[in-house]
C-alpha positions as CSV (number, residue, x, y, z in Angstrom):
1,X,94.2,105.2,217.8
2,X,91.4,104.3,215.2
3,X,89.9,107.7,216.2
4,X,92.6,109.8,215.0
5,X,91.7,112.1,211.6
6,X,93.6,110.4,208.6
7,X,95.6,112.8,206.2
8,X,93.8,114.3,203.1
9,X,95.2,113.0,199.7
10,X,97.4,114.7,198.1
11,X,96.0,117.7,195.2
12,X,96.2,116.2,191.6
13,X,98.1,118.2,189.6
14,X,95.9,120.7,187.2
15,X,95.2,119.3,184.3
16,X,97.5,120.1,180.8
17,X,96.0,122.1,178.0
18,X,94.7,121.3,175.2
19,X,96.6,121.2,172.4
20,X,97.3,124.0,169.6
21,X,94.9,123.5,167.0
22,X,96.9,123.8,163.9
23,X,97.7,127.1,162.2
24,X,95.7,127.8,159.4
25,X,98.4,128.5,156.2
26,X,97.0,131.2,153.8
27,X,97.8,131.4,150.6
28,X,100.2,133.8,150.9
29,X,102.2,131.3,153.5
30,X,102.8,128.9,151.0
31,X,105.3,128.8,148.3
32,X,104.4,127.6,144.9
33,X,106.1,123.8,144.7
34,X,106.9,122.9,141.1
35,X,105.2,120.3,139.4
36,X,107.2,117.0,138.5
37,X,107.3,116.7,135.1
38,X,106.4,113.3,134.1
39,X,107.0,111.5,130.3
40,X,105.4,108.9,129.6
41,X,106.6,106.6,126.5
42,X,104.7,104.3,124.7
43,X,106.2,101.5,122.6
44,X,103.8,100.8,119.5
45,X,105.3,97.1,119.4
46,X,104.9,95.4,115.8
47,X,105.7,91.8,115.8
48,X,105.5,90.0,111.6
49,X,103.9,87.1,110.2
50,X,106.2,84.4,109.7
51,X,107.9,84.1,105.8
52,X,108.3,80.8,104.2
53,X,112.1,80.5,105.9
54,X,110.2,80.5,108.8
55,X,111.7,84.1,109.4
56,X,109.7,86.5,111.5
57,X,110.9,89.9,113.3
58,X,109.6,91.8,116.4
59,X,109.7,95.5,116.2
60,X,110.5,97.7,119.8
61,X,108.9,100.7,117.9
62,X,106.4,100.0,114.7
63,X,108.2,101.1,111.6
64,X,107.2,104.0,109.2
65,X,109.4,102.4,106.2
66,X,110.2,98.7,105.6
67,X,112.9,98.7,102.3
68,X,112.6,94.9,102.2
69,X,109.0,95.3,101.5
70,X,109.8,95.2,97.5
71,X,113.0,94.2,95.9
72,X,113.7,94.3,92.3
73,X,114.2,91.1,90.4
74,X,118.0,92.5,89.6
75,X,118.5,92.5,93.4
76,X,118.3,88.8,93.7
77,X,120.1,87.8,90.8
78,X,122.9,85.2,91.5
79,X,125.6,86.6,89.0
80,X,128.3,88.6,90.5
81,X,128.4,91.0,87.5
82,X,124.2,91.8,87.2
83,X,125.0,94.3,89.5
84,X,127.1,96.3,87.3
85,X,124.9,98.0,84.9
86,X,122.7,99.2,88.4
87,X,125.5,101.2,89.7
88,X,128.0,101.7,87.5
89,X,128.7,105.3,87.5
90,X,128.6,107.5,84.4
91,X,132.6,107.9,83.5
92,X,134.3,110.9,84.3
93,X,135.5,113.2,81.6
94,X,138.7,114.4,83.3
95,X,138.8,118.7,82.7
96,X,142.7,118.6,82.5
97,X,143.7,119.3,78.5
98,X,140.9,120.7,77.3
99,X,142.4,121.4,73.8
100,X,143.1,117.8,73.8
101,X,139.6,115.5,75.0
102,X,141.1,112.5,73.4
103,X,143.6,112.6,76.3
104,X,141.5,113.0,78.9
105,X,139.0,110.0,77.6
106,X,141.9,107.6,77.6
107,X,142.9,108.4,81.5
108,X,139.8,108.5,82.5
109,X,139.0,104.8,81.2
110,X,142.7,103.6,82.8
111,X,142.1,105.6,86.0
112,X,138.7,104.2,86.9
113,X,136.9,101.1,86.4
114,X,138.3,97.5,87.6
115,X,142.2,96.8,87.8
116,X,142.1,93.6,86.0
117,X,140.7,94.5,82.5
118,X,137.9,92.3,81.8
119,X,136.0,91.6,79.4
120,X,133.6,94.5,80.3
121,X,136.6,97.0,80.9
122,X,137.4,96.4,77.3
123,X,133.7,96.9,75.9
124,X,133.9,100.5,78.2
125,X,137.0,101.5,76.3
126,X,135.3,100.5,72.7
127,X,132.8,102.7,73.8
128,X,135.5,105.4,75.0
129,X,136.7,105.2,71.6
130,X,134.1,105.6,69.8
131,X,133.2,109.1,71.9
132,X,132.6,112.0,69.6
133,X,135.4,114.0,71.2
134,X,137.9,111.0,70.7
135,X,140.7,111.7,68.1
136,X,143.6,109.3,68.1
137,X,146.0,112.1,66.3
138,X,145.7,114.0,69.9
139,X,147.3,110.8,71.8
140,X,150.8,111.4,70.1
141,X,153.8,111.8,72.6
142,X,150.9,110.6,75.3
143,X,153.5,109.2,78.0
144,X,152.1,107.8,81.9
145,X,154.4,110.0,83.5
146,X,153.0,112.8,82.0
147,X,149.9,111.8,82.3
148,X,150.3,111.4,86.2
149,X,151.7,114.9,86.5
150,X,148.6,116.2,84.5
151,X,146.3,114.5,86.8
152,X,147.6,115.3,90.0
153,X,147.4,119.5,88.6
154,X,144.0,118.3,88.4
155,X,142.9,116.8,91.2
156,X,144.4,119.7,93.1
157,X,141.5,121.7,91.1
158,X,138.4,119.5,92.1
159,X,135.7,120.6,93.3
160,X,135.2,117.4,95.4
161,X,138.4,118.7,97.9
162,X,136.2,121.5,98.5
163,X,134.3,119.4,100.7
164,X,137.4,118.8,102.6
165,X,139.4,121.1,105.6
166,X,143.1,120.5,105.7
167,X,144.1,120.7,108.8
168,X,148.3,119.8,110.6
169,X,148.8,116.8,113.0
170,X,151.1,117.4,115.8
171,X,153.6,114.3,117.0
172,X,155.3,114.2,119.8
173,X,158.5,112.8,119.5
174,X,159.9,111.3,123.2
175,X,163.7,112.7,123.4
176,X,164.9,108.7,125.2
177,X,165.3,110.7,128.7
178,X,163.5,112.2,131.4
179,X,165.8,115.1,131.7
180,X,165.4,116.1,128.2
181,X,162.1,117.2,126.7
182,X,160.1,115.9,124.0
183,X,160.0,117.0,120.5
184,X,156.2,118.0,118.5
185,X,156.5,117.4,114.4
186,X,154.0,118.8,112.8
187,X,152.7,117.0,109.5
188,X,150.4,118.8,107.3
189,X,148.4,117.4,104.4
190,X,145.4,115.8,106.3
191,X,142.3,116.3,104.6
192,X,138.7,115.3,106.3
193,X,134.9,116.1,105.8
194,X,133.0,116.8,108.7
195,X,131.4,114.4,109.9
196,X,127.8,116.4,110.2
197,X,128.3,116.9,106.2
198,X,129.2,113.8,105.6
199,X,126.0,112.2,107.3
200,X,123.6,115.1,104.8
201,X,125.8,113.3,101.9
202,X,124.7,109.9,102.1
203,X,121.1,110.5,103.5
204,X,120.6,112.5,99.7
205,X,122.6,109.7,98.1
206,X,120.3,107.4,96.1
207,X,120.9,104.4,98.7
208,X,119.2,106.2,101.3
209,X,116.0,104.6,99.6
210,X,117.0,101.3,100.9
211,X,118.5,102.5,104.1
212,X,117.0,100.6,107.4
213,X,115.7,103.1,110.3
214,X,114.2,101.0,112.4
215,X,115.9,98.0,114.1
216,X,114.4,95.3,115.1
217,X,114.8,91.0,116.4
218,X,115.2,88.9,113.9
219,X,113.7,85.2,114.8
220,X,113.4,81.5,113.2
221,X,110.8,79.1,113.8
222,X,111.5,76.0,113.1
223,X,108.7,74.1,110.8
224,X,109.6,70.5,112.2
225,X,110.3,71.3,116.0
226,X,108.6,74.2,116.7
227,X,111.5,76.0,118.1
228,X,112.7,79.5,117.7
229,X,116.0,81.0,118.3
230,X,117.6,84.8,117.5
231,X,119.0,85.8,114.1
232,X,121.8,87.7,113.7
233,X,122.4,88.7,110.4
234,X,122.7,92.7,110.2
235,X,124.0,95.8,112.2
236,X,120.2,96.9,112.3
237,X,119.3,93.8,113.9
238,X,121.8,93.7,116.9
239,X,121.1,94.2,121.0
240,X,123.5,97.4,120.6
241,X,121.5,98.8,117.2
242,X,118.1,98.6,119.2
243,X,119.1,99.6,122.8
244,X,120.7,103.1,121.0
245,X,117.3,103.9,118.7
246,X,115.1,103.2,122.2
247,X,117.3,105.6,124.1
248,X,117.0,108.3,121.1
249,X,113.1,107.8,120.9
250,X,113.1,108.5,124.8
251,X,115.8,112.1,124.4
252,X,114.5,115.3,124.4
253,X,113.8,117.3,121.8
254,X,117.0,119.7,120.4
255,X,117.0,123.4,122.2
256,X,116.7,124.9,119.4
257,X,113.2,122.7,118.0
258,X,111.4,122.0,121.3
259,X,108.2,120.9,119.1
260,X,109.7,118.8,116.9
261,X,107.9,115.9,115.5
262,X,110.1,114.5,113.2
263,X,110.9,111.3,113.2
264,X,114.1,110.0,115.2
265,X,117.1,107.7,113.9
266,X,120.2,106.6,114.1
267,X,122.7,107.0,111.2
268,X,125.4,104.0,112.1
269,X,128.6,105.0,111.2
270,X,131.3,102.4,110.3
271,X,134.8,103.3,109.4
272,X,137.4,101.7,107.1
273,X,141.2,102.3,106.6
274,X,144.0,101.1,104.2
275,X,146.5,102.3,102.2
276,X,145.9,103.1,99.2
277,X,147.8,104.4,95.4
278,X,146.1,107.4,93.9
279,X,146.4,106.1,90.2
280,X,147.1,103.1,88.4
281,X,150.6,104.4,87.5
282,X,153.0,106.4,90.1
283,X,154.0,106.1,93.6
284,X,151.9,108.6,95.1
285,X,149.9,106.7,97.9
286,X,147.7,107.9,100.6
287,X,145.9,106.4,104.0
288,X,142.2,106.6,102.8
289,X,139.3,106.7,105.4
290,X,135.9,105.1,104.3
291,X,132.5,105.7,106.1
292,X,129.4,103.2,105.4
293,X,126.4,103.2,106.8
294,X,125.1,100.0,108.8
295,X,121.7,101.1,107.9
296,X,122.0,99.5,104.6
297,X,122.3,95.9,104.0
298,X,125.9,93.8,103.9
299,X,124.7,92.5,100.3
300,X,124.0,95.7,99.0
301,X,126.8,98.4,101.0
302,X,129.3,95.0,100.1
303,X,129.0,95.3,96.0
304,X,131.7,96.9,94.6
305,X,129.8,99.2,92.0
306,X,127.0,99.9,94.6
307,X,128.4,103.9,96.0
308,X,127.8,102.6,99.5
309,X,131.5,104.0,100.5
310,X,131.8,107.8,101.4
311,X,135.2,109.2,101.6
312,X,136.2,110.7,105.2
313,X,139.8,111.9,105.4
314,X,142.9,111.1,104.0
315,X,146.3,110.6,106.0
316,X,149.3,111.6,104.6
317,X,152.6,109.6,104.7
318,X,155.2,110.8,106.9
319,X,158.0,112.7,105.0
320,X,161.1,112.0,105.5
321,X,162.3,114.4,107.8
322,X,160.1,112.9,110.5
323,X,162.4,109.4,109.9
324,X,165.8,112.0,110.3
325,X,164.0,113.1,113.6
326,X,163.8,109.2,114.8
327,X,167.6,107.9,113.7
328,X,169.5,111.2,114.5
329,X,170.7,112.4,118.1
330,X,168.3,114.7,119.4
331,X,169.0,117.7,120.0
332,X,166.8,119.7,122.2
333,X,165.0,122.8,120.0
């Protein structure tokens, strides 16, 4: 048994090739791939020297313009009424009767100026009546309501409503039932500024000199503990004011200036309504809108001579047809 042949292994399998080397790519096999465009900002961050309030600031972006870095002696006065020679407007000479001047000096001085006649209000009309064009033999059969009448034909000849569009508001007025459809009013008379204009206007006004551009923290260090804690005292020094001009430093520039290098801010916008009269005298009233600009200072955009108010729009009153619309059974149109 131990002499019989013993089988032959079996044949190993051959052996597997090697592998592909990898296929050369020419130039003319690969497609161009774009380039990732990469920005890269860089906050120039200013933080001041403490004052002697112990006030300090920290800047995201290093200012080109600081308008607290001189203020005039009249700006820190304590009287209410130093401010008054600063910005008190020239007054106006109203156009309307120009064969009588004497008329129009007198309404100008009663249609402008402060409602409570001080003691300055009278000094302004001494000097009113001492105007070369004053005659007091022109003021005879002078009367308010015709006065008013005169003003309104001129007011409707300014050149300051050609500034303004008038444009219609369209109300709709719910009929009560589902069944019945609603009814649109249409109220014309509203008169607004674009806003774009409107932002031009107060960056030439005179104020713009002391407007703020650059936001910043506002801090306190205390002198006896040591301790510092936030400041809020103006809209330019608030989380909201500082996150918006860090997101406009970081935007692209406009389409149509790619290679612009001039400097970026924020004009903040803030927007007042009341009722209002037009004149001293008369029932003709009118929903004013008021834009200021948060760039300037409460103490100065807060002072009542200081032209820190720029007239928007004005809403008209609803006539009274729109009130026989409301109390009368509608009717469907």
């Amino acid at each position: 048994m131990d002499n019989e042949p013993r089988p032959a292994p079996p044949t190993p399998p051959p052996p597997a090739p090697p592998p592909a080397p990898p296929r050369l790519h020419y130039a003319e096999d690969i497609l161009p791939q774009p380039l990732r465009r990469v920005i890269l900002h860089i906050r120039d961050k200013l933080v001041t020297e403490k004052n002697i309030f112990g006030l300090w600031r920290e800047y995201l972006h290093r200012p080109h313009f600081d308008p607290d870095s001189f203020v005039p002696p009249e700006s820190l006065a304590k009287d209410a009424h130093a401010h008054d020679d600063l910005f008190e407007p020239p007054t106006p000479k109203l156009n309307l009767l120009s064969k009588n001047k004497s008329w129009g000096i007198l309404l100008s001085w009663a249609s402008t100026g402060s409602q409570m006649k001080s003691e300055q209000e009278i000094n302004r009309l001494a000097n009113l009546l001492q105007d070369v064009d004053f005659n007091p033999k022109e003021l005879k059969g002078l009367t308010a309501q015709r006065a008013a009448k005169e003003m309104e034909k001129e007011d409707a000849n300014s050149s300051l409503l050609s500034k303004f569009k008038e444009a219609v508001v369209s109300i709709e007025v719910p009929s009560g039932s589902t069944a019945i459809p609603s009814r649109t009013v249409n109220i014309p008379g509203l008169y607004y500024r674009p806003l774009c204009s409107l932002i031009r206007s107060a960056f030439a006004h005179p104020l713009a000199a002391q407007y703020h551009f650059t936001p910043y923290r506002l801090h306190h260090t205390s002198s006896q503990t040591r301790k510092t804690q936030r400041v809020f005292s103006e809209l330019y020094d608030s989380d909201v004011f500082i996150e918006e001009h860090d997101q406009v430093q970081r935007a692209r520039n406009p389409p149509d200036d790619p290679h612009c290098k001039r400097e970026k801010v924020i004009a903040a916008m803030m927007l007042w309504s009341d009722s209002t009269h037009l004149a001293n005298f008369g029932t003709a009233k009118l929903w004013p809108v008021y834009m200021a600009l948060g760039n300037l200072s409460k103490y100065v955009r807060s002072l009542p001579n200081s032209g820190a108010l720029h007239h928007v729009a004005y809403i008209p009153s609803l006539p009274d047809s729109f009130q026989d619309v409301k109390r009368c059974k509608y009717d469907p149109l």
